[in-house]
C-alpha positions as CSV (number, residue, x, y, z in Angstrom):
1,X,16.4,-26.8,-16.3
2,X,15.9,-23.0,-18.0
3,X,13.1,-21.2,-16.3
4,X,10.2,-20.4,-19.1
5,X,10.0,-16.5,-20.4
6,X,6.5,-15.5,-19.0
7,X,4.6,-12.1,-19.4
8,X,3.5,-10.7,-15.8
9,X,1.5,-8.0,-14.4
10,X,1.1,-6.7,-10.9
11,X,-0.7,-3.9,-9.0
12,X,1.1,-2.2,-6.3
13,X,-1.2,0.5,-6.0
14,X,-4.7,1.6,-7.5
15,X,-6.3,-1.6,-7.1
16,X,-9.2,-2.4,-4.2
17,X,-8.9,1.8,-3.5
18,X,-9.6,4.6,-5.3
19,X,-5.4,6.2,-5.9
20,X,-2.3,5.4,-5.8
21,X,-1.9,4.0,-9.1
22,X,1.4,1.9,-10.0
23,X,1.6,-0.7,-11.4
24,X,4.1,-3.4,-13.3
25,X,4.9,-5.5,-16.1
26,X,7.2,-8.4,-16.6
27,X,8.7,-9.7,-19.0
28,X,11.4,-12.9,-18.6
29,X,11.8,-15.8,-16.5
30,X,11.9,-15.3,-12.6
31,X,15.0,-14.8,-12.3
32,X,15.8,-12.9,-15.7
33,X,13.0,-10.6,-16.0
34,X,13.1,-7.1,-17.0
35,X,10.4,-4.6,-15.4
36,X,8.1,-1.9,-16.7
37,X,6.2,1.1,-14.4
38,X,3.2,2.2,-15.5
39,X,2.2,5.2,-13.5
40,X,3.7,6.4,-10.0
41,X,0.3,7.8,-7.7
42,X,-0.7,9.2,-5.3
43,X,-3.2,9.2,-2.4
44,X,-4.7,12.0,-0.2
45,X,-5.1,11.4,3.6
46,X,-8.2,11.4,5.5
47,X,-6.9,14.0,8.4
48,X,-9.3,11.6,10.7
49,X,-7.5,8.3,10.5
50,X,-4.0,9.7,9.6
51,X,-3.1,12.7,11.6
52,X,-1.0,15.2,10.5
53,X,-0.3,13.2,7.4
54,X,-1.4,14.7,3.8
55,X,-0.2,11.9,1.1
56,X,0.1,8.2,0.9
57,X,2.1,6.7,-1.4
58,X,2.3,3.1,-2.5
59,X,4.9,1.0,-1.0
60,X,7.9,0.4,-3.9
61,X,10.2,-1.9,-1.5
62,X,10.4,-4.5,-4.0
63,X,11.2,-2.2,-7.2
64,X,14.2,-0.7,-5.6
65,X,15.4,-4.2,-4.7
66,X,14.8,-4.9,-8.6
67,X,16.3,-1.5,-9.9
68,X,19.1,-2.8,-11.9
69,X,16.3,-4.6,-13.3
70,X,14.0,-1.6,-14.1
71,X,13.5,-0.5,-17.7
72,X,11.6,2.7,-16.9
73,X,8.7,4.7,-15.7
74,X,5.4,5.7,-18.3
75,X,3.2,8.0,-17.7
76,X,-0.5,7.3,-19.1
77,X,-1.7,11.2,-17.8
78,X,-1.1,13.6,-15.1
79,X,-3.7,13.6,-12.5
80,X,-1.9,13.4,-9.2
81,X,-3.5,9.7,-8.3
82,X,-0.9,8.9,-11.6
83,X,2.0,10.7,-11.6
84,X,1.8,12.7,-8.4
85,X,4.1,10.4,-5.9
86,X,6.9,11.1,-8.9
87,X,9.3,13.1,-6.8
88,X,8.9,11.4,-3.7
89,X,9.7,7.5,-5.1
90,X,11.5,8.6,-8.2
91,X,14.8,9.5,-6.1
92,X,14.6,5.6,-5.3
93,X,14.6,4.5,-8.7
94,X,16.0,6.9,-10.8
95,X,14.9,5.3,-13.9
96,X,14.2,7.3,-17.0
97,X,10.2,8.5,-17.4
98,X,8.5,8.6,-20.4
99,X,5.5,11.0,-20.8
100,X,4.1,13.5,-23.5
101,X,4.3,17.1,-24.0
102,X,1.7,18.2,-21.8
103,X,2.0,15.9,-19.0
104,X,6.3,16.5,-19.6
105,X,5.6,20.3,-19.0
106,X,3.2,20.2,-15.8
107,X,6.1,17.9,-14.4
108,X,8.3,20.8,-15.2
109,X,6.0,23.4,-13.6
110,X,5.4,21.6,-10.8
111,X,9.1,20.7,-10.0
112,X,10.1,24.6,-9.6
113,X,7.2,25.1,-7.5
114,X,8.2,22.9,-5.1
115,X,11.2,23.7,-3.1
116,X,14.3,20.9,-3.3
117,X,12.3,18.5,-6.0
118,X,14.5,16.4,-7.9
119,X,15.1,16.6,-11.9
120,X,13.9,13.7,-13.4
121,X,14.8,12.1,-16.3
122,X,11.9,12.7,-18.7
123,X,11.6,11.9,-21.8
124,X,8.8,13.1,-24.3
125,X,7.1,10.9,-26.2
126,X,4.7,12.2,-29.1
127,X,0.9,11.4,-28.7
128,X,0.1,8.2,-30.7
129,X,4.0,7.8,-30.7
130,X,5.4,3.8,-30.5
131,X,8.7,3.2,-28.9
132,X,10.7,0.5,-27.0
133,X,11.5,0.8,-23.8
134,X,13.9,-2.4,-23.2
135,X,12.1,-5.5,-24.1
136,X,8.9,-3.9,-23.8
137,X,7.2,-2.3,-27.5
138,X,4.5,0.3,-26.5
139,X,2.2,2.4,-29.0
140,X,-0.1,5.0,-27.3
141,X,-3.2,5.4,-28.2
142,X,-5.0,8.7,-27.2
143,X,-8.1,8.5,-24.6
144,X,-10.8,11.1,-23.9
145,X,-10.4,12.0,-20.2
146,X,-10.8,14.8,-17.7
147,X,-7.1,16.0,-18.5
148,X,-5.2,16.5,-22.1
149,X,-3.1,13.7,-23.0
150,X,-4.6,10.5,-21.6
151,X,-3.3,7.3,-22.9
152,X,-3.7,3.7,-23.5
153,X,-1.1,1.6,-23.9
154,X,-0.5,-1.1,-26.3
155,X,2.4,-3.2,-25.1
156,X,3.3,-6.1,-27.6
157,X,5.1,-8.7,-26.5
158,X,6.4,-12.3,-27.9
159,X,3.5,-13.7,-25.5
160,X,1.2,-11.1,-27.2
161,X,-0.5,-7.9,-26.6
162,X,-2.0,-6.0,-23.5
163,X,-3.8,-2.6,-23.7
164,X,-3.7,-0.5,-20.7
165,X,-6.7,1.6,-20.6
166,X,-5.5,4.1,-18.1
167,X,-8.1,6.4,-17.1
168,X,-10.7,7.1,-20.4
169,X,-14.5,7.7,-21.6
170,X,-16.1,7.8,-24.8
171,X,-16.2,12.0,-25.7
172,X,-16.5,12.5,-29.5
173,X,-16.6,16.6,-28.2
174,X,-14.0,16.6,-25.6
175,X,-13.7,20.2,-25.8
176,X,-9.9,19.6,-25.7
177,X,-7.5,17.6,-26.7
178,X,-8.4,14.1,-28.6
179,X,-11.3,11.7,-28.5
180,X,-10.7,8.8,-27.9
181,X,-8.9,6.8,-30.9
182,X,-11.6,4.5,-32.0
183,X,-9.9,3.4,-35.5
184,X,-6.4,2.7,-33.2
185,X,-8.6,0.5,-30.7
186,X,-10.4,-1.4,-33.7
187,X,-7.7,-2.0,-35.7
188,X,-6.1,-3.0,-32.7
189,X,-8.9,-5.3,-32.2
190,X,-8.2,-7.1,-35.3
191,X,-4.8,-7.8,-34.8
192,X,-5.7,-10.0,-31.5
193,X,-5.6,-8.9,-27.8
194,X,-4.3,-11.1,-25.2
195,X,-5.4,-9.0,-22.4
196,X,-6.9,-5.8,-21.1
197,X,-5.6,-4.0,-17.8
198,X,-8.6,-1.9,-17.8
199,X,-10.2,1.1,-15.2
200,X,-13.2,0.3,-13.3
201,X,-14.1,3.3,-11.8
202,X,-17.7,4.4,-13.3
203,X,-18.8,0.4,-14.3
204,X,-21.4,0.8,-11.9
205,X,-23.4,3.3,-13.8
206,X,-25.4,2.6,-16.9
207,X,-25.5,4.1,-20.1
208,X,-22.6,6.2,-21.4
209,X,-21.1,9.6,-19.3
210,X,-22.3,13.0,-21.0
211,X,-20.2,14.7,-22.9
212,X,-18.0,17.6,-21.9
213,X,-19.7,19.9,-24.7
214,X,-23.1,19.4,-22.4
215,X,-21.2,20.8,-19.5
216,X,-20.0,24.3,-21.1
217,X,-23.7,24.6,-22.8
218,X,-24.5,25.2,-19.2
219,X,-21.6,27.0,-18.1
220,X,-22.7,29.1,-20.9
221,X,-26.2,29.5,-19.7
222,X,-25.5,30.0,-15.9
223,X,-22.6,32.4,-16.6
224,X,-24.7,34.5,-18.8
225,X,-27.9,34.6,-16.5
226,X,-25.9,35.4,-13.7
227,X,-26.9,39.0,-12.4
228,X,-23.8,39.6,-10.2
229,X,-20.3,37.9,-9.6
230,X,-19.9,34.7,-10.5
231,X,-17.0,31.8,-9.1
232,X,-16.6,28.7,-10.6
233,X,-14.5,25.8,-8.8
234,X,-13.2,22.8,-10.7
235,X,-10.4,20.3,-11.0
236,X,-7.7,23.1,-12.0
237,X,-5.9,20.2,-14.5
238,X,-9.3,19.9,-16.3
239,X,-8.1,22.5,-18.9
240,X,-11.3,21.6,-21.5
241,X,-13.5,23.0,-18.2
242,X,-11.3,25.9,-17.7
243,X,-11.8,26.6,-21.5
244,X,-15.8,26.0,-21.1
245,X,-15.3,28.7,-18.2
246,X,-13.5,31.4,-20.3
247,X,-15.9,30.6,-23.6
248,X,-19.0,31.3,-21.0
249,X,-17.4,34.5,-19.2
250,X,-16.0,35.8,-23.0
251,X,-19.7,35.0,-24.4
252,X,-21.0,37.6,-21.4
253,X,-18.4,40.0,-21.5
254,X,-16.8,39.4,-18.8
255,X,-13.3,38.9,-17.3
256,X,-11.6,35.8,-15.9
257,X,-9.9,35.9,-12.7
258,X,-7.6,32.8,-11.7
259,X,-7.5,32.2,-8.0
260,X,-5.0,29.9,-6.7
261,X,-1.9,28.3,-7.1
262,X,-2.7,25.5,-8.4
263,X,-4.8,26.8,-11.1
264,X,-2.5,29.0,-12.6
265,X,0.3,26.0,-12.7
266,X,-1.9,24.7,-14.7
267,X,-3.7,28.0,-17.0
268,X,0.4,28.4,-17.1
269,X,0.9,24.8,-19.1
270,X,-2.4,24.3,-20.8
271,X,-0.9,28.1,-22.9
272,X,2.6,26.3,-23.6
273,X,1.2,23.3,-24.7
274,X,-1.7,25.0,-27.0
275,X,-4.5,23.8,-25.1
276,X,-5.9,27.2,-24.3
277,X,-5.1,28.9,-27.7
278,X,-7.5,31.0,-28.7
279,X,-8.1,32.0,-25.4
280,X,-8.8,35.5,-23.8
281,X,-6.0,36.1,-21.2
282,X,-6.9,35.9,-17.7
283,X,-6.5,38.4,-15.1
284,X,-5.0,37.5,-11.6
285,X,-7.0,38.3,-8.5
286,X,-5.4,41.8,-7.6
287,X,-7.8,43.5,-10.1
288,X,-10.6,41.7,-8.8
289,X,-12.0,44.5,-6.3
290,X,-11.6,47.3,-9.2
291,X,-14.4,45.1,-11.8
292,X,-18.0,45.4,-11.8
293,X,-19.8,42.5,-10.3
294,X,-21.4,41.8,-13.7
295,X,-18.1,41.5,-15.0
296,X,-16.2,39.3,-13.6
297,X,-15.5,35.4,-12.9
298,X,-13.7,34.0,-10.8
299,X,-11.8,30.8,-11.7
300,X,-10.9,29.1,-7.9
301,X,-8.9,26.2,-6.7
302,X,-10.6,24.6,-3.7
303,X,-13.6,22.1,-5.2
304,X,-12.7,19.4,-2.4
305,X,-12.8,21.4,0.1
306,X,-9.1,21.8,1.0
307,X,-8.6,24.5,3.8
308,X,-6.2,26.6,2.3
309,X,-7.4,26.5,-1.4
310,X,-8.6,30.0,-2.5
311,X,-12.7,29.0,-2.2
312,X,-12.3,27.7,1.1
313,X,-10.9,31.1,2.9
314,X,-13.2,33.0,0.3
315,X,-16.2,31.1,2.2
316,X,-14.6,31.9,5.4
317,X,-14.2,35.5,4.0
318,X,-11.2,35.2,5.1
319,X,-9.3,35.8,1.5
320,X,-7.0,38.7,1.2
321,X,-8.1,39.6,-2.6
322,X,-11.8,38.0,-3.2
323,X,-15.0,38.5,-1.5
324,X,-18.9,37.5,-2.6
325,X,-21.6,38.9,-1.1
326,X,-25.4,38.6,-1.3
327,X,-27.0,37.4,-4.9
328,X,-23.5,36.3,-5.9
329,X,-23.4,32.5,-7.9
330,X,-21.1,30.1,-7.1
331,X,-20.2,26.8,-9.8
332,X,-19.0,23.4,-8.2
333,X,-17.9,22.1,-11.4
334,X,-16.5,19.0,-9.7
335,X,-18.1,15.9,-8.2
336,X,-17.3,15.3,-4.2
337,X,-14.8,12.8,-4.1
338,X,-15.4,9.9,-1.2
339,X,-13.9,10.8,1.9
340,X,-14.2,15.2,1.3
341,X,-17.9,15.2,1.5
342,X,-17.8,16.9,5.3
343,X,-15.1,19.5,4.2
344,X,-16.7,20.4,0.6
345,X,-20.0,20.6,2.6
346,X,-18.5,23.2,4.8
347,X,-17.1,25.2,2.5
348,X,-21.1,25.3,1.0
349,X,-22.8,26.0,4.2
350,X,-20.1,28.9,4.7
351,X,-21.0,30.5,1.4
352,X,-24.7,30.1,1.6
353,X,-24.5,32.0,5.0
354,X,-23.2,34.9,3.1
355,X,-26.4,34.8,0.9
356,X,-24.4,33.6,-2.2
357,X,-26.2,31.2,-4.5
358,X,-24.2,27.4,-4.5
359,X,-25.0,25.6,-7.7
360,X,-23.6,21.8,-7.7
361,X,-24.3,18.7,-10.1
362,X,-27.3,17.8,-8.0
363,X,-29.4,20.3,-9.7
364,X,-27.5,21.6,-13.0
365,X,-25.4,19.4,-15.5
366,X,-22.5,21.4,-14.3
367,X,-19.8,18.6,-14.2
368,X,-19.4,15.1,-16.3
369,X,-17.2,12.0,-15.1
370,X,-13.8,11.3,-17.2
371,X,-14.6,7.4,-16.9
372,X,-16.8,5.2,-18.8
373,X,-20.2,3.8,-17.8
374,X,-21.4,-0.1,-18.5
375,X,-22.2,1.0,-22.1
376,X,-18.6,2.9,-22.7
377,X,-17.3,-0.3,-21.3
378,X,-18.8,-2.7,-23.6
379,X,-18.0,-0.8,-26.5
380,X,-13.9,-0.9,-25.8
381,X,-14.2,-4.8,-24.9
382,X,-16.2,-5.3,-27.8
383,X,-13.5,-3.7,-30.4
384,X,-10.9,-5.2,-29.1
385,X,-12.1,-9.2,-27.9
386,X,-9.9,-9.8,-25.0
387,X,-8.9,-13.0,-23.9
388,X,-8.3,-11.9,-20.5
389,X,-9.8,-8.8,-18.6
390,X,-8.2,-7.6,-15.3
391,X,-10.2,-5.3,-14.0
392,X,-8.2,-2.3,-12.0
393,X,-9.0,1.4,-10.7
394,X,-11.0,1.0,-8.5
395,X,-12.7,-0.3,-4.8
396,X,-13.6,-4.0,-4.8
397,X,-17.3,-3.3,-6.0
398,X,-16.1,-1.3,-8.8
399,X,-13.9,-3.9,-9.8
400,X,-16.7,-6.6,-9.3
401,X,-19.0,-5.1,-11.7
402,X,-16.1,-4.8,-14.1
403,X,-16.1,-8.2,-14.1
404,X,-19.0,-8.9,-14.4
405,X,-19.7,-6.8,-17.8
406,X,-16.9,-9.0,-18.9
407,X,-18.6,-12.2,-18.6
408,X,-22.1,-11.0,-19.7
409,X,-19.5,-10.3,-23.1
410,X,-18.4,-13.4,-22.6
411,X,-14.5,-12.8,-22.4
412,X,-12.8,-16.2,-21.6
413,X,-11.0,-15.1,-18.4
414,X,-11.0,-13.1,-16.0
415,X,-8.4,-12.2,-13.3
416,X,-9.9,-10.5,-10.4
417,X,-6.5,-8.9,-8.2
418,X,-5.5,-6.6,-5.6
419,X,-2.8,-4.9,-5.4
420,X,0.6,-7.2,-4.7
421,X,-1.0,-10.0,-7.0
422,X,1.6,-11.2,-9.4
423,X,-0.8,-12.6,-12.5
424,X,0.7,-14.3,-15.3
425,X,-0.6,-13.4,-18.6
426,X,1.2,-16.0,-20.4
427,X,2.3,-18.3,-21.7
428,X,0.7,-20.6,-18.8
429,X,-2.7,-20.0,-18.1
430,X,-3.8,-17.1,-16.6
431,X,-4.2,-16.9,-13.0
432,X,-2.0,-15.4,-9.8
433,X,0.9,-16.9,-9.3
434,X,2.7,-15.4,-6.3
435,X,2.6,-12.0,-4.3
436,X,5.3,-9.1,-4.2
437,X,5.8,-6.8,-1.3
438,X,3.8,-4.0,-1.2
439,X,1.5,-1.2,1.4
440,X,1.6,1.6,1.6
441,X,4.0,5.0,2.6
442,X,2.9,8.4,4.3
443,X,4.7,11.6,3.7
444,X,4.7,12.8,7.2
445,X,6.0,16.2,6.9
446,X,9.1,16.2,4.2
447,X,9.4,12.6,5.6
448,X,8.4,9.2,4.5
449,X,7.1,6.7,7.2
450,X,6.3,2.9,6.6
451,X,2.1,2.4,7.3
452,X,3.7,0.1,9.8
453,X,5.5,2.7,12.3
454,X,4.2,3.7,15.3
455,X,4.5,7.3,14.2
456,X,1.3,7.4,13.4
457,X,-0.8,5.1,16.1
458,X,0.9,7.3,18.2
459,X,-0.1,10.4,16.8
460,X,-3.8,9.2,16.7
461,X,-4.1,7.9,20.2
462,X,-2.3,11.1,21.3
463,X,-5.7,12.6,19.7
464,X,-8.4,10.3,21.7
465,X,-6.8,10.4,25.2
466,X,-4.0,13.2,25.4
467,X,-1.0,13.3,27.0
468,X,0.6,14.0,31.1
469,X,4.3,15.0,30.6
470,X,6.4,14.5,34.9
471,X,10.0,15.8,35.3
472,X,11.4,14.1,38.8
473,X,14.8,15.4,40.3
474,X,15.8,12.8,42.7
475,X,19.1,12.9,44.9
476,X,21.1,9.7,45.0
477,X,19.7,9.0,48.3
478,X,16.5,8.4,46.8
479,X,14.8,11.8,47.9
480,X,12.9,14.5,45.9
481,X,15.7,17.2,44.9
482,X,12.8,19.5,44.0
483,X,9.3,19.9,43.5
484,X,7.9,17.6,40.5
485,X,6.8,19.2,37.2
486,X,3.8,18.1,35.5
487,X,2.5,19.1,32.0
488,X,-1.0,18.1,30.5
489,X,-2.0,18.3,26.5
490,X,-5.0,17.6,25.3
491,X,-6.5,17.0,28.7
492,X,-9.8,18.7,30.2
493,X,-9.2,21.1,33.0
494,X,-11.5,19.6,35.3
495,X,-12.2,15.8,36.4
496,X,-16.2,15.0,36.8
497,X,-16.8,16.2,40.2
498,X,-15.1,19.7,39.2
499,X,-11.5,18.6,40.3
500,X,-8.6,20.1,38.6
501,X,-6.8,17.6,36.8
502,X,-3.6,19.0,36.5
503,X,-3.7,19.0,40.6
504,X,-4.9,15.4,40.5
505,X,-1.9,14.5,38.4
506,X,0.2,16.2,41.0
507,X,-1.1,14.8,44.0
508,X,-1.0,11.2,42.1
509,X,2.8,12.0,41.5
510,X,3.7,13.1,45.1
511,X,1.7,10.3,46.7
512,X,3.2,7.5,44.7
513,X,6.5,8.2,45.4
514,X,5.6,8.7,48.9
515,X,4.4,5.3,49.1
516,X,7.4,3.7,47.4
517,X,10.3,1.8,50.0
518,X,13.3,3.8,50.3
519,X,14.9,1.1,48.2
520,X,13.0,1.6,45.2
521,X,12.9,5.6,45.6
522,X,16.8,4.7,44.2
523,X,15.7,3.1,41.1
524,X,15.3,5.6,38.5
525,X,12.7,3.0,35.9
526,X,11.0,1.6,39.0
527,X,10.0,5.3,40.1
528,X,9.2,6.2,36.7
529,X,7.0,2.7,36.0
530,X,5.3,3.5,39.3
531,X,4.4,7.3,39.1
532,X,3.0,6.4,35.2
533,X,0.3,3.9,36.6
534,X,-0.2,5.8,39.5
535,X,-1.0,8.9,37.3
536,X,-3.1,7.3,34.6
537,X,-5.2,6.0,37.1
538,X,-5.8,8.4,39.0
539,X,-6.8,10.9,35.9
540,X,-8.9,7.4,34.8
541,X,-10.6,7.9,38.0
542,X,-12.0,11.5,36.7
543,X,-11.8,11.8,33.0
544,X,-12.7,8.2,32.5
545,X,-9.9,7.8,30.3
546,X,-6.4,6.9,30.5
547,X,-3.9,9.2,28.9
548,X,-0.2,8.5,27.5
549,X,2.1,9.6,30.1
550,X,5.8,10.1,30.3
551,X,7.7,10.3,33.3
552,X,11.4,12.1,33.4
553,X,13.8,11.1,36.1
554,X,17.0,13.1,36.4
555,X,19.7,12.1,39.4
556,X,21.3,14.5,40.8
């Protein structure tokens, strides 16, 4: 019996979390059907749970085993949490990508910034542009958001048509780029939508996010009351911000200086593309030192807190071109995201003890969200009249009240998911029908490690209880050829009554063996199972912890 066509969607990243955004659509019977990627994320590390470990990336086990089935990769924008895991899972795939100019050109930038990347196969799509992409027919629609270029996709299909969201607000003032394309949407509306895949991250806020015009009317104001230097940090891809900044410092007459790497990737693009036209050019950070205080402002990577972005050694005084000093103003035109409050607030408390004034959204409308609030929400659902929401982007409380605007509008059904949930839009009804292999991947080094290794559970309980390194020579007799070695990382000095631990190990070493039969002195893994326990106890019996140790034995 012929399996039915059916048109499927599935998360394997972005959903229940905050990053990592990748997700799929199917289209064909089970053992026919033809794939679509929307979006390849990433996710930064929390250097507490995951040391020595930077990125995460979702888990794509089950695309390669489907690659000949792949139809291609589309980009809705390019924050990192969308596009940012590209050369790292691409190499895997090696499927054509499909993105616009801007987001095209900071894939570009970024490549020859980064040593041995791969070149991708990109393809650039016009904004508003509709193309096929094997089975699938997709139409962008353009989306206000925190970054040029955001998209919404319409993908029609013989079942009927989904809309994407990606990540979007409602900004009739953007300051760049396009609002989002309310005629598209309606008309859309009227057509008939089967479903919405839609983001989730601000539906627990009321009322509808300012607009990014309110933001540079204070830019404008703090800049120009500002007696001395001022520095302003921000997301460096949010190029209508960085244009908010240079309107402000032009409006005082003064000069813009970009600090960091990152920023300038990005000044770099937003000139190709024409975001920034019009624009004063900006200065780099070696004529910083030579211009008045009241001239000057200074555009910095660094608003999470990141230790080697350019505000970070600057509050550490510790950069090699910028200082600020006493009556000096510092921007945060960012919000904290979850999980960088301690580092952001260190990088405040070290500027405050140089005397520098820190302004931040708690006081001053110095930043606005690029997703929608309740009311932004209803207004999208309301053009278009779903018959099914999934709500995605976002933690499971985000993703609950998602929901639950959508029943208050009365949409007939909702699928709540996580990410490996394979939900069938149609033609059956709507609901999850099975789960695909998914988790998640850390970039350890250049390296990429399943969430499942014991690199990292290593790593971390190397952190908590440190580590005794013993080198034994024994003769084949069974006898000590020399005097052990014993090493100790991460280990106090001293035990609790004052003892030095590196001599208790020693002693614990010596006397174990001692206190082994002849016999089993000849056993190299029985000597070096016995002197373990023996020295894990006996630093136990001091530190009040047991630490990983590893015992050498070499015959000679």
């Amino acid at each position: 019996m012929a399996q039915p066509d059916q048109l499927v969607f599935a998360p394997l990243g972005g959903v229940g979390e905050i990053g990592m955004n990748l997700s799929v659509y199917g289209l064909g019977s089970e053992r026919r059907r033809q794939w679509l990627i929307v979006d390849c994320g990433v996710s930064f590390a929390s250097e507490e749970h995951l040391p020595g470990v930077d990125l995460m990336f979702p888990d794509i086990r089950y695309l390669v085993e489907e690659r000949r089935n792949l139809t291609g990769i589309v980009l809705t924008h390019a924050h990192e949490d969308h596009f940012g895991a590209l050369f790292d899972l691409w190499p895997q795939l090696r499927v054509p990508v499909y993105a616009t100019p801007f987001t095209a050109a900071l894939i570009e930038a970024k490549r020859q910034s980064e040593a041995g990347a791969p070149e991708i196969d990109v393809r650039v799509v016009a904004l508003g542009s509709r193309f096929n992409i094997g089975p699938f027919d997709i139409e962008l629609v353009s989306m206000s958001h925190s970054i040029p270029e955001s998209n919404a996709l319409i993908l029609r299909t013989p079942h009927g048509t989904v809309l994407h969201t990606g990540d979007w607000k409602l900004d009739q003032t953007p300051g760049v780029g396009l609002p989002t394309d309310h005629d598209k949407l309606s008309r859309l509306g009227a057509e008939g939508v089967l479903a919405v895949v839609g983001d989730s991250t601000n539906a627990v806020r009321d009322g509808r996010s300012p607009s990014e015009a309110d933001v540079a009317r204070t830019l404008a104001q703090l800049v120009g009351s500002a007696p001395a230097r001022v520095a302003v940090t921000t997301f460096a891809s949010n190029v209508a911000r960085l244009r908010a900044v240079a309107d402000a410092a032009k409006a005082a007459g003064r000069e813009v200086i970009v600090v960091g790497r990152a920023m300038e990737r990005v000044v770099q693009v937003a000139r190709e593309t024409g975001y920034l036209d019009g624009v004063q050019e900006f200065r780099g950070p070696d004529v910083y030192g030579y211009l008045p205080p009241d001239k000057v402002v200074a555009l910095c990577t660094g608003s999470q807190g990141e230790p080697r972005a350019a505000l970070a050694r600057i509050a550490q005084d510790d950069h090699p071109d910028i200082t600020l000093a006493r009556g000096d103003r510092v921007i945060f035109s960012s919000r904290t995201i979850p999980g960088n409050e301690k580092a952001v607030s260190g990088v405040i408390n070290g500027l405050i003890d140089q005397g520098v004034e820190v302004i931040t959204d708690r006081t001053q409308l110095v930043h606005v969200s690029g997703h929608p609030r309740i009311g932004e929400v209803e207004d999208l659902l309301g053009w278009l009249k779903p018959q099914i929401l999934i709500p995605v982007h976002g933690e499971a409380l985000h993703l609950s009240e998602h929901a639950a605007i959508g029943r208050r509008l009365g949409i007939p059904r909702i699928v709540s998911c996580r990410n490996g949930d394979l939900v069938e839009l149609a033609p059956g009804a709507p609901g999850i029908v099975d789960q695909l292999p998914h988790g998640r991947v850390y970039k350890d080094g250049v390296v990429l490690v399943g969430a499942d290794s014991r690199t990292i559970a290593d790593r971390r309980r190397l952190s908590f209880v440190g580590m005794v390194t013993v080198a034994l020579a024994l003769t084949e007799k069974g006898a000590l050829a020399a005097d052990p070695e014993v090493e100790l990382l991460g280990i106090p000095e001293r035990g609790k009554d004052g003892t030095v631990l590196a001599e208790v190990a020693m002693d614990a070493v010596e006397d174990t063996f001692e206190n082994l039969p002849k016999q089993r002195r000849r056993d190299p893994d029985g000597v070096a199972e016995a002197v373990r326990r023996g020295v894990r106890s006996a630093i136990a019996q001091q530190w009040g912890k047991k630490p990983i140790c590893t015992v050498h034995v070499l015959t000679v």
